[in-house]
matplotlib code that plots the C-alpha trace (Angstrom):
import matplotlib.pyplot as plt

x = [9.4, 9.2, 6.0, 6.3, 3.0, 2.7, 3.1, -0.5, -0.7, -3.6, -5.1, -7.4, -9.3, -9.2, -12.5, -13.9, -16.3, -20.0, -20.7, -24.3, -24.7, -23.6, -22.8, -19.9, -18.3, -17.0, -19.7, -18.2, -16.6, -19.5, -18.4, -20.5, -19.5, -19.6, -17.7, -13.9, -11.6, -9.8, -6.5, -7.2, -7.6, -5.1, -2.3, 0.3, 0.1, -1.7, -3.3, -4.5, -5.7, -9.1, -10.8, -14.5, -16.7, -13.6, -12.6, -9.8, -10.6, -8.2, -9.1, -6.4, -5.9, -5.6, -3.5, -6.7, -7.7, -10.6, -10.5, -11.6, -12.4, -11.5, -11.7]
y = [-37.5, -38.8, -40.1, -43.3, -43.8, -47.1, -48.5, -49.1, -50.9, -51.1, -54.5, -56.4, -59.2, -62.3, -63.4, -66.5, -69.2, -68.9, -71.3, -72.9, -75.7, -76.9, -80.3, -79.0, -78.6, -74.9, -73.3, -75.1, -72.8, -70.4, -68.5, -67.2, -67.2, -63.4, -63.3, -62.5, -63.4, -60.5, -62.0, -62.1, -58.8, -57.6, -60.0, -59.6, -55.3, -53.7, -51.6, -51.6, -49.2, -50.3, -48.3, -48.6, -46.2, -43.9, -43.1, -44.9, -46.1, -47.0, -50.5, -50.7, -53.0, -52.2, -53.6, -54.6, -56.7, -54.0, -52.7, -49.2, -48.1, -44.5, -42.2]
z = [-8.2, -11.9, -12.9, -15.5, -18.0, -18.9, -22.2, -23.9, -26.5, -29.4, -30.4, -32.1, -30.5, -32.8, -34.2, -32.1, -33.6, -32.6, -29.8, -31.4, -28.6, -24.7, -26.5, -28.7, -25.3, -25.7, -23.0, -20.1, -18.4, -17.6, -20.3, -23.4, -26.7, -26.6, -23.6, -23.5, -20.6, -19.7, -19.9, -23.8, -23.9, -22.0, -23.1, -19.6, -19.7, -17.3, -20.0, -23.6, -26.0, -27.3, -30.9, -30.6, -33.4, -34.2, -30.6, -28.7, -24.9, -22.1, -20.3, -17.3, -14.6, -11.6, -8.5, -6.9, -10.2, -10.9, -14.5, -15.7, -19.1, -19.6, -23.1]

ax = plt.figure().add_subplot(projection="3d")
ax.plot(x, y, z, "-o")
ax.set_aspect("equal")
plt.show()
């Protein structure tokens, strides 16, 4: 039996505008403006490579929808 490791790719999140007020209309969807849907980050792979302070995490997906972060 082979065993397949899936591809990971590194990325950089894109900088989002700060959300100052509810009125602009950018806080309606329950989301903050320091929170990022997960289909941002991971971008259709199942998992990504993530640098944080010089060491590079795993965030995978898994087939239940659950996500781990690994280092």
């Amino acid at each position: 039996m082979s065993l397949v490791q899936p591809t990971s790719h590194t990325l950089s999140l894109p900088t989002r505008p700060a959300v100052h007020s509810q009125a602009a209309g950018a806080n309606t969807a329950g989301t903050s403006s320091g929170c990022v849907d997960s289909t941002e980050i991971l971008r259709g792979q199942k998992a990504v490579e993530i640098n944080h302070n010089g060491s590079t995490y795993r965030l995978q997906a898994t087939r239940l929808g659950k996500l781990i972060l690994t280092k």
